[in-house]
C-alpha positions as CSV (number, residue, x, y, z in Angstrom):
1,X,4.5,37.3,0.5
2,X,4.6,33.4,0.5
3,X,1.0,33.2,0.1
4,X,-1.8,35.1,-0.3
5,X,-5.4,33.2,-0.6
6,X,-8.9,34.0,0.2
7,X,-12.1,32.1,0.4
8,X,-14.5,34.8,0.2
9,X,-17.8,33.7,-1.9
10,X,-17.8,37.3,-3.0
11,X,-14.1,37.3,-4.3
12,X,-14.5,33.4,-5.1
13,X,-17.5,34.6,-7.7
14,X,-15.7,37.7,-8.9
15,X,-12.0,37.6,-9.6
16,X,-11.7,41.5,-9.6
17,X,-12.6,41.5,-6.5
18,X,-10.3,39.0,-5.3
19,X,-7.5,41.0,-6.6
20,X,-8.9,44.5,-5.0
21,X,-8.8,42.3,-1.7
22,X,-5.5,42.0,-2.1
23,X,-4.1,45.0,-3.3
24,X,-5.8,46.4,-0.3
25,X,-4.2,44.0,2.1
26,X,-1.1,44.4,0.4
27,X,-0.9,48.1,0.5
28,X,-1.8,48.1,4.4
29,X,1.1,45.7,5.1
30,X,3.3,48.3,3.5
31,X,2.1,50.6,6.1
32,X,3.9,48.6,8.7
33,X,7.5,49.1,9.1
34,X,10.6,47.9,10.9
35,X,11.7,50.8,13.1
36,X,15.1,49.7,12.8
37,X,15.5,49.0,9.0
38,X,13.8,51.7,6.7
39,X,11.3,49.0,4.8
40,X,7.9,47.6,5.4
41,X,7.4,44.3,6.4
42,X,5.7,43.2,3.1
43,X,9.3,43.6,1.0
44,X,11.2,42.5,3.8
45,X,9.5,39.5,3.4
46,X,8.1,38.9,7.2
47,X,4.8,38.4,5.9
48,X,4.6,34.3,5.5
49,X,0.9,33.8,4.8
50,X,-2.2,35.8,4.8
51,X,-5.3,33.6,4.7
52,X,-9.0,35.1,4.3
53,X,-12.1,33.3,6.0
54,X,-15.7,33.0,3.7
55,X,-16.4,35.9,6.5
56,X,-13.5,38.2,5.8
57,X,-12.0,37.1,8.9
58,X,-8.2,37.6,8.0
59,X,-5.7,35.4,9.8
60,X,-1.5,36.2,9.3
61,X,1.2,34.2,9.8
62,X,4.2,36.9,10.0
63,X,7.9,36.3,11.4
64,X,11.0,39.3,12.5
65,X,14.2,39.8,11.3
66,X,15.3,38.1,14.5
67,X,13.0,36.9,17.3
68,X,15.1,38.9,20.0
69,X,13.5,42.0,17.8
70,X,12.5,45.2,20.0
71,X,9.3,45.7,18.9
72,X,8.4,41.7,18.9
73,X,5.4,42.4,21.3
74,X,3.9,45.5,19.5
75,X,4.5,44.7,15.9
76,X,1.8,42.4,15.2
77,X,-0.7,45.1,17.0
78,X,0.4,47.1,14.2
79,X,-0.2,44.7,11.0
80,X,-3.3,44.2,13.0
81,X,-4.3,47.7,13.4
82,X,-3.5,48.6,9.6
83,X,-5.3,45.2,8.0
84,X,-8.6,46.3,10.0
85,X,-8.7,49.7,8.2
86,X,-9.9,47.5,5.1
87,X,-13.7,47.8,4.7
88,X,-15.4,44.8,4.8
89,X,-13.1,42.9,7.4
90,X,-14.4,41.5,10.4
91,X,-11.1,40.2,12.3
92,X,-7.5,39.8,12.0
93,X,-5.3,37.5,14.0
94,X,-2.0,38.1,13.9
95,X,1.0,34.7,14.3
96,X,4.4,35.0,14.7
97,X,6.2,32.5,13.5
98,X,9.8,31.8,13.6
99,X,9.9,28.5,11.2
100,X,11.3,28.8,8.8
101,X,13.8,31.1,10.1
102,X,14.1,35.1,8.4
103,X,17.0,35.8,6.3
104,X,17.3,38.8,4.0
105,X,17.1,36.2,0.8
106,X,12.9,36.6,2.0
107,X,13.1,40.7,1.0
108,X,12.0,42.0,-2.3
109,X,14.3,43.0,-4.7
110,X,12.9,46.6,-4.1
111,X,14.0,46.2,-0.5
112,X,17.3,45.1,-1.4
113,X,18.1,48.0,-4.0
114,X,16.4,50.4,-0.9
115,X,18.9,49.0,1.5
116,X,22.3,48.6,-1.4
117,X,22.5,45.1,-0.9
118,X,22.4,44.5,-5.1
């Protein structure tokens, strides 16, 4: 992920739980994965930017391996869905975003060793 940030006076005031934050917005966008490639959308690398309001109102800036993708109109329902699971957040609004363009050089090494592309 590109960016991860938060503005949360709690987290701001406490770095631990800044990084519980995201470890628990990280492991939720795990959850989520391309039905057509076998890896989340975290190592793939479609998550751009994940911004946190004072309010733990959580806004995502996320992008598809193509923009003709199947499942363009469901998928952010999905990072949605998972990201509200997090106790203590209040929203979560989901962008696509197509700029700058996907291309596998975005995916985690994990995902490339998942997928043989080493």
């Amino acid at each position: 992920m590109d960016d991860v940030s938060t503005a949360s006076d709690q987290a701001a005031q406490n770095p631990t739980a800044l990084g519980e934050l995201t470890d628990k917005l990280i492991a939720q966008l795990k959850t989520v994965f391309d039905p057509e490639i076998p890896v989340d959308i975290y190592e793939l690398g479609l998550i751009y930017k994940v911004d946190v309001s004072n309010d733990l109102d959580v806004a995502i800036d996320m992008t598809l391996t193509a923009p003709g993708c199947p499942v363009a109109g469901e998928m952010p329902g999905w990072v949605q869905d998972a990201v509200m699971q997090i106790d203590g957040v209040k929203s979560c609004d989901v962008n696509l975003v197509f700029d700058p363009p996907w291309d596998p050089s975005r995916m985690s090494d994990e995902a490339k060793l998942q997928l043989n592309m080493f």
